[in-house]
N, C-alpha and C positions, 0 to 999 in steps of 0.2 A: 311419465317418468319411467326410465329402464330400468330392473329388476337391479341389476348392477349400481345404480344411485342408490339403493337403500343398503348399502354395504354388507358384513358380514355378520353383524347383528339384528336380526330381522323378530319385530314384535307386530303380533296379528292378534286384534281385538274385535270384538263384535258380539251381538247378542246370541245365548245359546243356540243353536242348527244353524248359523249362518253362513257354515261352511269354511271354517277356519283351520280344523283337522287336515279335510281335505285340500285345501289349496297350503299349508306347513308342509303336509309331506310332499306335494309336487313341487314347489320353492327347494327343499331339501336333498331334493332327488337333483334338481336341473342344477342346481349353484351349489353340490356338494359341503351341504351344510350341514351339523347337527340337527334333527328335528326333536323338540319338545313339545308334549303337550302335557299341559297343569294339571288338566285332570289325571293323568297318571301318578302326578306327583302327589296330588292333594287325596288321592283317595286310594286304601287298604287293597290290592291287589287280590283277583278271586273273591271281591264281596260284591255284594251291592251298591255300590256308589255309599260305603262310609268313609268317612272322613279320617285322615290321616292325626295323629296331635298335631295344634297348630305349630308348635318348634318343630316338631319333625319335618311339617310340610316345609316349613322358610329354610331349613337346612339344606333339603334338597335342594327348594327353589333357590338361592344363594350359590351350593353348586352349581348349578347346570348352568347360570349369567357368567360364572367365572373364566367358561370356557372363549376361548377366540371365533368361532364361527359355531352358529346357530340362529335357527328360526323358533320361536318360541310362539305357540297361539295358548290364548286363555285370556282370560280376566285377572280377577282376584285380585281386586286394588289394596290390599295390605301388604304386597308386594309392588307393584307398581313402580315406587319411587326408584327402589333397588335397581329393579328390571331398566326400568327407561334412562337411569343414568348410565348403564353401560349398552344402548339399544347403539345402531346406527340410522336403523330410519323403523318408520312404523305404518301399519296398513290396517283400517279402520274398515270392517264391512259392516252392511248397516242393512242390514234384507229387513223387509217388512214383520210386525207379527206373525201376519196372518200367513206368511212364507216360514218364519220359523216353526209357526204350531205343525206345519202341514210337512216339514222335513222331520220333524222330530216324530211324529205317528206315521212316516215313511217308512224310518229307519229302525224303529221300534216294532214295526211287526215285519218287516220287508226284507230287511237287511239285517249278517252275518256275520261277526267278525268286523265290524267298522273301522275305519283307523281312528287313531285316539281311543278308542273304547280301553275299560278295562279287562286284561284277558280273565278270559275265565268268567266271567261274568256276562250274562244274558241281561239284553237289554228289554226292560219292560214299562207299559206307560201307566205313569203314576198322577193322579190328580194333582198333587204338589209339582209335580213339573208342568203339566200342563196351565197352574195357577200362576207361575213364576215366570214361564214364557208371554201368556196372555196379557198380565198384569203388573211384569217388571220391567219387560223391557223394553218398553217406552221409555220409561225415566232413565235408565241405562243407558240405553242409544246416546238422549241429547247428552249424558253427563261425558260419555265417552267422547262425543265429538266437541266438546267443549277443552277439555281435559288434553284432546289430541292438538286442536288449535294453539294450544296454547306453548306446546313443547316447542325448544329448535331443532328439529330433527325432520330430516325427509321424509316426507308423508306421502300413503298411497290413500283415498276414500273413494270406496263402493260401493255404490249406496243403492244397487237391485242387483237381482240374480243376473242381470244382463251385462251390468259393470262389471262381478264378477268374471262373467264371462270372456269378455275383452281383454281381463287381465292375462286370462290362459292362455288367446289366441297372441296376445302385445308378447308376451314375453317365452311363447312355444313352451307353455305344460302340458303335459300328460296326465291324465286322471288314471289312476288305478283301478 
């Protein structure tokens, strides 16, 4: 499918590190899109990954759908519904655990400045994360791709770091 078939509303879903930041902003960059990601919105700017009030968060989130073109990656199905009623297509990456644990202690002691990260904020590895990637998103995964089957909307699924790869090369992104 062409980058172009998934219209001007682009939702990109997949389990934590699976690379959704990074390929939002290259979507954003190439197709002149808004890019969004959740976790800036859901979480307190210059802290440690706390959490925003949930109203505060859905007010953001709620803005930012409003808008006519953007790429949106994140989760966070208490939004969801909002999100994919005004989506135009959506793009489901699906990397392995054992790929997410191993980007997530890449980019936590490796890397600087991430996209999507929050500024200000140093990224560090915390047992709860590593418990939540090891442990949740298996069940995630299938829910997400059940959840994605079932929408009518243009669908992209990549389900290794190779598929991802294909996407960058099908449709000429650039990584930062």
């Amino acid at each position: 499918m062409s980058l172009s078939a998934l219209g001007p509303r682009i939702c990109i879903l997949g389990p934590s590190n699976s690379g959704k930041s990074t390929l939002a902003d290259a979507i954003g960059r190439k197709a002149g899109l808004q890019v969004v990601h959740l976790d800036q919105l859901h979480h307190m700017p210059g802290t440690h990954w706390m959490p925003r009030p949930t109203e505060e968060f859905h007010a953001l989130h709620d803005g930012a759908i409003m808008q006519d073109r953007w790429v949106i990656e994140g989760n966070y199905s208490s939004c969801m519904p909002s999100r994919f009623a005004r989506a135009s297509g959506v793009i489901l990456l699906d990397v392995s655990t054992v790929r997410s644990l191993g980007r997530y202690l890449r980019r936590t002691w490796f890397e600087r400045g991430r996209i999507g990260g929050l500024e200000n904020a140093g990224e560090r590895v915390t047992w709860e994360m590593i418990r939540y990637i090891a442990f949740s998103s298996s069940g995630k995964r299938k829910n997400y791709a059940a959840l994605v089957e079932r929408l009518m909307l243009p669908c992209v699924f990549a389900s290794s770091s190779a598929a991802i790869h294909r996407l960058y090369t099908a449709w000429s992104l650039e990584r930062r």
